[in-house]
N, C-alpha and C positions, 0 to 999 in steps of 0.2 A: 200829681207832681207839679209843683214850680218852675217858669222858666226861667232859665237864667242865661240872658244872652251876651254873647260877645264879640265886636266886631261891627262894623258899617261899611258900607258904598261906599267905596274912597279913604277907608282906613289906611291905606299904604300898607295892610300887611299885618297890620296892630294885630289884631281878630284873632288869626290865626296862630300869632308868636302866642299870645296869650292861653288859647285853648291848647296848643302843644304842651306850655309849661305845667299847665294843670294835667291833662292825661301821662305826661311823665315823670308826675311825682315833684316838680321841681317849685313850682305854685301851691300852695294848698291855702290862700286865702288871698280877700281882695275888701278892699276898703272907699270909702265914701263920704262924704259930711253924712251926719247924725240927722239930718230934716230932708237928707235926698229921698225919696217915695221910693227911689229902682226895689231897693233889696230891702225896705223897711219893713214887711212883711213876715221876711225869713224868721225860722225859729230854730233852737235845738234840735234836731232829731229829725228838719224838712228832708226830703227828698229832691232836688235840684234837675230839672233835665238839661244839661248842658246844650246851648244851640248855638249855630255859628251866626252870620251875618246873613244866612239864604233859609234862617230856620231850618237848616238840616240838623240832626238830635243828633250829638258828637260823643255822648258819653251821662251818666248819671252821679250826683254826688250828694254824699251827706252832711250837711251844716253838721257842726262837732263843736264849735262854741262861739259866743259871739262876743265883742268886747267893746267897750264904748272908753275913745281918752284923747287927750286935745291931742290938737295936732302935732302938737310940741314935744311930746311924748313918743311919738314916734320911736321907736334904738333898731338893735341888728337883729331882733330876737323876728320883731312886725316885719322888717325889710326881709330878711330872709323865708317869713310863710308867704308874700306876695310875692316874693321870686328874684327881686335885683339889692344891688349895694342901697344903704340908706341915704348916701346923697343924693342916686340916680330915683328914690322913689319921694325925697323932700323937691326935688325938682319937676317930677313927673305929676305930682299928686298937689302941688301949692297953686294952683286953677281950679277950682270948682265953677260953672255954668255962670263962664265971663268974669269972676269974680276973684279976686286972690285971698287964699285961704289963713283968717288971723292964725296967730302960735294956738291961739287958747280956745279953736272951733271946736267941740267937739266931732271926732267921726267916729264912726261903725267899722270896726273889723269883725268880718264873716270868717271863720277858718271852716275849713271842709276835707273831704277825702273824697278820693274816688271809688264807687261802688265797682266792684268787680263780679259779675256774674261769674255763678258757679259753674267750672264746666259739665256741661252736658253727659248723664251716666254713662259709661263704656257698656258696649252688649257684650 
């Protein structure tokens, strides 16, 4: 399994709003410039182990598709699988590593789902 972390030392908090959204359904995808290394990796069909910020394993998740398109491209369809309004994620997501993000960068959306263990047989 793949990790897939979320969260830092001094997030204010981020970390955790984020791993919440995704265990309740409300996330089911996250995005990136196209030359970030984090999740360049991920495939169709990976296995994700979800970690917080303390590497505690928060949950499991399935890559379900992945999608490459500038940034400009962006609508409500992306903003809604990453989890907020599309201005709150053109403002949240237009910084990449010091850098402000051209209309025409390519990035990487991951969409995913959360693995739900079967429960355990009744005796």
């Amino acid at each position: 399994m793949k990790p897939f972390k979320l969260g830092w030392l001094g997030d204010g908090g981020i970390g955790e709003r984020l791993i919440d959204g995704i265990l309740s359904g409300k996330k089911t995808a996250t995005s990136c410039p196209a030359y970030d290394p984090e999740d360049s990796g991920f495939q169709i069909g990976d296995r994700l182990q979800l970690l917080d910020k303390h590497n505690r394993a928060r949950g499991t998740l399935l890559v379900t598709s992945i999608e490459l398109r500038p940034f400009s491209q962006f609508d409500d369809a992306v903003a809604r699988a990453i989890g907020m309004p599309l201005p709150e994620l053109k403002e949240a997501t237009r910084m990449a590593n010091g850098r402000e993000i051209p209309p025409h960068e390519e990035m990487r959306v991951v969409h995913f789902e959360v693995v739900r263990d079967p429960a355990p047989p009744q005796p």
